[in-house]
C-alpha positions as a printed Julia matrix, in Angstrom:
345×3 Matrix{Float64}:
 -42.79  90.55   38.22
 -45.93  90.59   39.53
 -49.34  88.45   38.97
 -50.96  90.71   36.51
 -47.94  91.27   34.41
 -47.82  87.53   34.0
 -51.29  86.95   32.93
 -50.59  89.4    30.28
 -47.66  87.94   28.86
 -49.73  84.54   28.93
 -52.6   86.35   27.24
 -50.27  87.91   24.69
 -48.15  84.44   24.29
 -51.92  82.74   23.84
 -52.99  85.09   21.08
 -49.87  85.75   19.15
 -50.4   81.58   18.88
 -53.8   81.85   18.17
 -53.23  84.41   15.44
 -49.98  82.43   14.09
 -52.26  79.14   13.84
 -54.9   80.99   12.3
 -52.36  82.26    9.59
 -51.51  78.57    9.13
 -54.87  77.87    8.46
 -55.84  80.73    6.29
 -52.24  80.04    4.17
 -53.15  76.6     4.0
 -56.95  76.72    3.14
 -57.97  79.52    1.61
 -54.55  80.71   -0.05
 -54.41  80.17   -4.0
 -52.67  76.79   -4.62
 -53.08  76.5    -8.39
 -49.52  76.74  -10.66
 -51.51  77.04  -14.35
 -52.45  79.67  -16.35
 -55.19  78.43  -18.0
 -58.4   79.77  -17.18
 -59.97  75.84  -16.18
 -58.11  72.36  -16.22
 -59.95  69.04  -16.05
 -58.44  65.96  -14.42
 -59.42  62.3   -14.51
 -59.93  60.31  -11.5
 -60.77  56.48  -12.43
 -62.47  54.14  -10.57
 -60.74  52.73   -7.74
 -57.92  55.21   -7.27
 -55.57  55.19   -4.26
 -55.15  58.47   -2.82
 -51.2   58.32   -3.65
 -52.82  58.12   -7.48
 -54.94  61.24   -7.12
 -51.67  62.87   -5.93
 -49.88  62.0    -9.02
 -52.61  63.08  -11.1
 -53.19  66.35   -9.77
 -49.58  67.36   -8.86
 -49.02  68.68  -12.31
 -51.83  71.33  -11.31
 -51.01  71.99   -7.73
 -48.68  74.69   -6.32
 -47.88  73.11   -2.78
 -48.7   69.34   -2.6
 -48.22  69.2     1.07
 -51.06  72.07    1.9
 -53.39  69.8    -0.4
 -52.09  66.49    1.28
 -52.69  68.03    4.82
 -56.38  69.68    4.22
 -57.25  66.27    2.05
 -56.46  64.14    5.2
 -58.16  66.89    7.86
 -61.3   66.84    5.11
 -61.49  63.22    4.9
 -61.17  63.34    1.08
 -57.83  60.53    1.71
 -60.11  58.15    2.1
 -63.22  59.08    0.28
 -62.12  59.32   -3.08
 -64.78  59.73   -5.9
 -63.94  58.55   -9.53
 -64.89  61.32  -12.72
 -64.11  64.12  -14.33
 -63.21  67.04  -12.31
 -62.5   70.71  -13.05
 -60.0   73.0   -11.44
 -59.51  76.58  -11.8
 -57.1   79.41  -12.45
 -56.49  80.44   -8.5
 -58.1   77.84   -6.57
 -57.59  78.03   -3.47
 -56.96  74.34   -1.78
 -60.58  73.99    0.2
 -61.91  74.65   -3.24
 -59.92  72.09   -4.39
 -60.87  69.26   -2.4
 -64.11  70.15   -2.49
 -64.01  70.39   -6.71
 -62.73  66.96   -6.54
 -65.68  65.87   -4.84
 -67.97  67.47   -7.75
 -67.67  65.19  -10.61
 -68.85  66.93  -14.02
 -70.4   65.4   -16.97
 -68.76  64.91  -20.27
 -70.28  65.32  -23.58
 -69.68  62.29  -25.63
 -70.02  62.18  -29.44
 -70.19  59.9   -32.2
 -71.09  59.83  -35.83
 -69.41  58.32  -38.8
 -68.26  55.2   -37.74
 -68.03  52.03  -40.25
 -68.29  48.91  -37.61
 -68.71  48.52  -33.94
 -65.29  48.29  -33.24
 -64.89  51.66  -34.64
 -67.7   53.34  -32.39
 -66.49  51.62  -29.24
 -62.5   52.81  -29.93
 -64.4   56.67  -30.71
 -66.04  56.04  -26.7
 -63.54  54.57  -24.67
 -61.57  57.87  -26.16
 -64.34  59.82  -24.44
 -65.46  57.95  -21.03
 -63.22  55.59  -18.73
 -64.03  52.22  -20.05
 -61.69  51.01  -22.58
 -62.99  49.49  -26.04
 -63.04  45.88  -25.05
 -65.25  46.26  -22.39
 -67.2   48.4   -24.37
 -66.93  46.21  -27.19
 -68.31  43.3   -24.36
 -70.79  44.93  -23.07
 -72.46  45.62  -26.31
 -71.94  41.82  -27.76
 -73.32  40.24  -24.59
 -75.38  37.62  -25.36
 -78.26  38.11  -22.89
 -78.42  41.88  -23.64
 -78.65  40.97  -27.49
 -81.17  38.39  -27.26
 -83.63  40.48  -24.65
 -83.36  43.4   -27.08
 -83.96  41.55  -30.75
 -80.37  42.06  -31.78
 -77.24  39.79  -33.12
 -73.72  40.71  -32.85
 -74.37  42.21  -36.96
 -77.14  43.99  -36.12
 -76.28  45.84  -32.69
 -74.59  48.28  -34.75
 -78.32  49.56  -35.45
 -79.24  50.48  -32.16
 -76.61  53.54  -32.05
 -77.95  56.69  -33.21
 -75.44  59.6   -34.18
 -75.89  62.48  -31.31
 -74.52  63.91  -28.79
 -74.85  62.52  -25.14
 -73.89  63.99  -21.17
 -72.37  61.14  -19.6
 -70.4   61.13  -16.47
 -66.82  60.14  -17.13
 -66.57  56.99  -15.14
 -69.89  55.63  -16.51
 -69.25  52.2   -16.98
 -69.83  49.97  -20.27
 -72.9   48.29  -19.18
 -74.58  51.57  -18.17
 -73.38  52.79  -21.19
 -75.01  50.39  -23.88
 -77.8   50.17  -22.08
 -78.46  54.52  -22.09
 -77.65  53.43  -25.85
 -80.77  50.73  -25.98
 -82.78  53.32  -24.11
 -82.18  56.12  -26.74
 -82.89  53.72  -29.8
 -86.06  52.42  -28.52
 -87.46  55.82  -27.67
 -86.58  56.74  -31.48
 -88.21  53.98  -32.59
 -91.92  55.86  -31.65
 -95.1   53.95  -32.88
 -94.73  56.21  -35.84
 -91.55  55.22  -36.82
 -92.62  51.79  -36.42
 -95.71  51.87  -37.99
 -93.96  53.51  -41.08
 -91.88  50.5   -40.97
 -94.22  48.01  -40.97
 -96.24  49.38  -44.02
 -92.96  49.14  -46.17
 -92.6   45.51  -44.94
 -89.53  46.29  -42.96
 -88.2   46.04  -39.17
 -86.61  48.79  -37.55
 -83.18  46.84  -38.06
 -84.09  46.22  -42.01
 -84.69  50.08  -41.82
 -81.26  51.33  -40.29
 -79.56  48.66  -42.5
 -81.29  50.12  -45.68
 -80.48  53.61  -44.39
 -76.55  52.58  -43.79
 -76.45  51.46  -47.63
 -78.51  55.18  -48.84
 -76.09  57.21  -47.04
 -72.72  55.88  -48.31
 -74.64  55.96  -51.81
 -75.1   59.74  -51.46
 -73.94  62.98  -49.04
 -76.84  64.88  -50.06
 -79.4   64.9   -47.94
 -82.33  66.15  -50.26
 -81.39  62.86  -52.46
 -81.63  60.72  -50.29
 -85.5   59.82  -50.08
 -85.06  59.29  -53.58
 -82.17  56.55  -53.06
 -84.29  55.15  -50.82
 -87.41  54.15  -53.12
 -84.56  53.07  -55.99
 -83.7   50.01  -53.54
 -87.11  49.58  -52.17
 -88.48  49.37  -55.86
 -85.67  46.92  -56.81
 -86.74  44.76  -53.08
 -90.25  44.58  -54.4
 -89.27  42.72  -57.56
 -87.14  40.77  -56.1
 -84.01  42.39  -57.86
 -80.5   42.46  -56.03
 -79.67  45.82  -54.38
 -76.48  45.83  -56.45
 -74.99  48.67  -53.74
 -71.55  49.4   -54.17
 -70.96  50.74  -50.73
 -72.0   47.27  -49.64
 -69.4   45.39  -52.26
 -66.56  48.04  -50.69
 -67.55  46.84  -47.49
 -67.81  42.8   -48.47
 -64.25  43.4   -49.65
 -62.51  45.28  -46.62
 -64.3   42.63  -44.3
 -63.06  39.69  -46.46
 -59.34  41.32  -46.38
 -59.82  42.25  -43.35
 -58.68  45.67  -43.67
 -60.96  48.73  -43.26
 -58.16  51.6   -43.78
 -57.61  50.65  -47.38
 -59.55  53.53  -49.51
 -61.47  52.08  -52.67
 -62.84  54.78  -54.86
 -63.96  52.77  -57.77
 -65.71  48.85  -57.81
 -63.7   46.78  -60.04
 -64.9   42.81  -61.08
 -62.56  41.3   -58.34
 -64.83  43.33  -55.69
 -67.4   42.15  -56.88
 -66.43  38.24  -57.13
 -66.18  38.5   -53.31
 -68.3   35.83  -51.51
 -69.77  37.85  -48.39
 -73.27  37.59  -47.68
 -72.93  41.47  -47.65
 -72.06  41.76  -51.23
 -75.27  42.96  -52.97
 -74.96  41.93  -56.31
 -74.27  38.37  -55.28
 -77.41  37.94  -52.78
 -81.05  39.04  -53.41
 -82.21  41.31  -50.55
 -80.05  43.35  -46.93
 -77.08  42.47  -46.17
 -77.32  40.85  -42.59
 -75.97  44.23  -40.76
 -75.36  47.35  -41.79
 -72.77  49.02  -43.57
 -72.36  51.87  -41.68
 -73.65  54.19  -39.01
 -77.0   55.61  -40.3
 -77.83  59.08  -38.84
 -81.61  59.96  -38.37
 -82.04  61.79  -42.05
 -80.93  58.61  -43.69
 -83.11  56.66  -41.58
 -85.98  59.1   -42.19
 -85.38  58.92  -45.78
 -86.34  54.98  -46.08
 -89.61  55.44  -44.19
 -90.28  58.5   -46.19
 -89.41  57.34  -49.92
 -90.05  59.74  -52.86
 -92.79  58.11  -54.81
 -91.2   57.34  -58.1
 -90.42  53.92  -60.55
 -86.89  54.51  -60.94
 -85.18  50.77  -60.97
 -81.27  52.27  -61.78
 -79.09  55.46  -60.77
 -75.69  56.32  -61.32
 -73.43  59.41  -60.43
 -73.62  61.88  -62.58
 -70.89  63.75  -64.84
 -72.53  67.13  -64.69
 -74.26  67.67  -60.89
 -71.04  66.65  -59.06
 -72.04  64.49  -56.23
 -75.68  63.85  -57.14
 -76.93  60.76  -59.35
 -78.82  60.2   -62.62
 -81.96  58.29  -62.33
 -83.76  55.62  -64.47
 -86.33  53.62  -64.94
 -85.44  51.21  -67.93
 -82.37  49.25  -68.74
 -81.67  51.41  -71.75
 -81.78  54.86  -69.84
 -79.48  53.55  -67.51
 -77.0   52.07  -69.8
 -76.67  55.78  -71.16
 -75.97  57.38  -67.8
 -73.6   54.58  -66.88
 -71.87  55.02  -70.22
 -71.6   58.9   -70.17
 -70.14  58.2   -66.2
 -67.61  55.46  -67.22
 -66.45  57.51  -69.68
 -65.66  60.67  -67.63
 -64.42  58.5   -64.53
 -61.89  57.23  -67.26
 -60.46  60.55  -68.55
 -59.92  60.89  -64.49
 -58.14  57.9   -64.2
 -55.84  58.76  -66.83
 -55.08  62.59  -66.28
């Protein structure tokens, strides 16, 4: 054989290896490495994961674990792992994998509705990686509350019903205090100067606005709630709320899942400085998670002299109005005696 004839085997030996490797490559990087149908899955990485954990996490998503494994350690990504949420999708190849797993994505956290504190933070940690004691922490730290005019009853105030972009492994701290952030820029010289002329605090305001929304779902109504308690504040007359009685009673028993749909004399014996028709003035927190209508409604009050309201029998879910003793006792009378053929059909 002579010289040339070897230098062409060589060659050909060289580039039959050249193109194999390449194959490996392109099969290993650019192939699709995705096993689900779906059109887009998300994972969760939390802080602090081992690359082992990633593995497990993302296995359930991953055709070949060993192609990912090998262009994760050639890519660096092993060691360089970054906590979040992370999408994947339907025929990623596993370059685009590693590198989506390096692109963290915000979540959209919501929250409205929620009685207590310990209700919000259990709706979060459901929705971002800290869990709901450090939540729950974070937001009754003592520093944070006295820097920002709050007590552990009152913090409740500062959330505002919305919805938020947060990234997943935001922690509790940076949390609350996006929370703080979002209350004080509500709470515009406008707001606060509405405030002020009806003698009130921004925390007096979301507390009144907690008690005017469990009184009534309707939104138009509500302004008109609203100057029914501020009338009965200015004569120094007890709120007499029953959402806040309801409330004295669950916190006394300590149980907020029981459902109460009518007050009866042994709620309102209970001795809780949030039962209104014991104690003259707000309770000291609210009694529920205001949203920005209700709180809207207290610093914009209908202008009226009503002292008394009660539901009423024929505008289902609205509430009869009065301004004397006597008018009321009519309403009441008309409503107690429909809410009793209820009870007994």
């Amino acid at each position: 054989m002579n010289f040339k004839k070897i230098i062409l085997y060589v060659s050909l030996a060289v580039l039959v290896g050249v193109a194999y490797f390449g194959f490996k490559v392109y099969q290993t990087v650019f192939t699709p490495n995705t096993n689900f149908s779906e059109e887009k899955v998300s994972v969760y990485i939390p802080t602090d994961a081992t690359f082992e954990e990633v593995k497990a996490i993302v296995s359930p998503h991953i055709k070949d674990m060993d192609k990912f494994e090998t262009l994760a350690n050639r890519r660096g990504y092993s060691t360089e792992i970054k906590a979040g949420k992370f999408e994947l999708t339907k025929n990623m190849n596993t370059n685009s994998i590693v590198s989506a797993l390096r692109r963290s994505v915000p979540v959209r956290v919501t929250f409205n509705n929620q009685e207590r504190l310990e209700n919000f933070v259990g709706r979060i940690a459901s929705q971002i990686e800290p869990d709901s004691i450090q939540l729950l922490q974070a937001f009754k730290e003592p520093t944070f509350l006295e820097e920002n005019g709050f007590t552990e009853e009152t913090v409740f105030t500062m959330l505002l019903p919305n919805t938020f972009e947060f990234y997943w492994n935001t922690s509790a701290v940076k949390f609350r205090d996006q929370m703080a952030k979002e209350y004080f820029r509500f709470w515009n010289d406008e707001r606060k100067a509405k405030a002020e002329k009806l003698g009130l605090t921004p925390i007096q305001v979301s507390i009144l606005a907690s008690i005017v929304q469990k009184e009534t779902a309707k939104v138009e109504e509500r302004p008109r709630v609203a100057k029914v308690y501020l009338n009965r504040m200015n004569v120094g007359m007890p709120l007499q709320a029953d959402p806040t009685v309801i409330y004295a009673y669950k916190l006394s028993s300590n149980d907020f899942n029981q459902v109460i749909k009518r007050v009866y004399y042994k709620h309102l014996e209970v001795d809780s400085p949030y039962n209104t028709y014991r104690n003259v003035g707000l309770p000291p927190g609210p009694i529920f998670m205001p949203d920005v209508n209700a709180i809207d409604a207290v610093l914009n009050p209908e202008q009226h002299d009503f002292i008394y309201f009660c539901a009423s029998v024929e505008r289902f879910g609205y509430h009869e109005f009065a301004t004397t003793l006597e008018q009321h006792n009519v309403n009441a009378k008309k409503y107690a005696a429909w809410l009793n053929t209820q009870t007994t059909n």
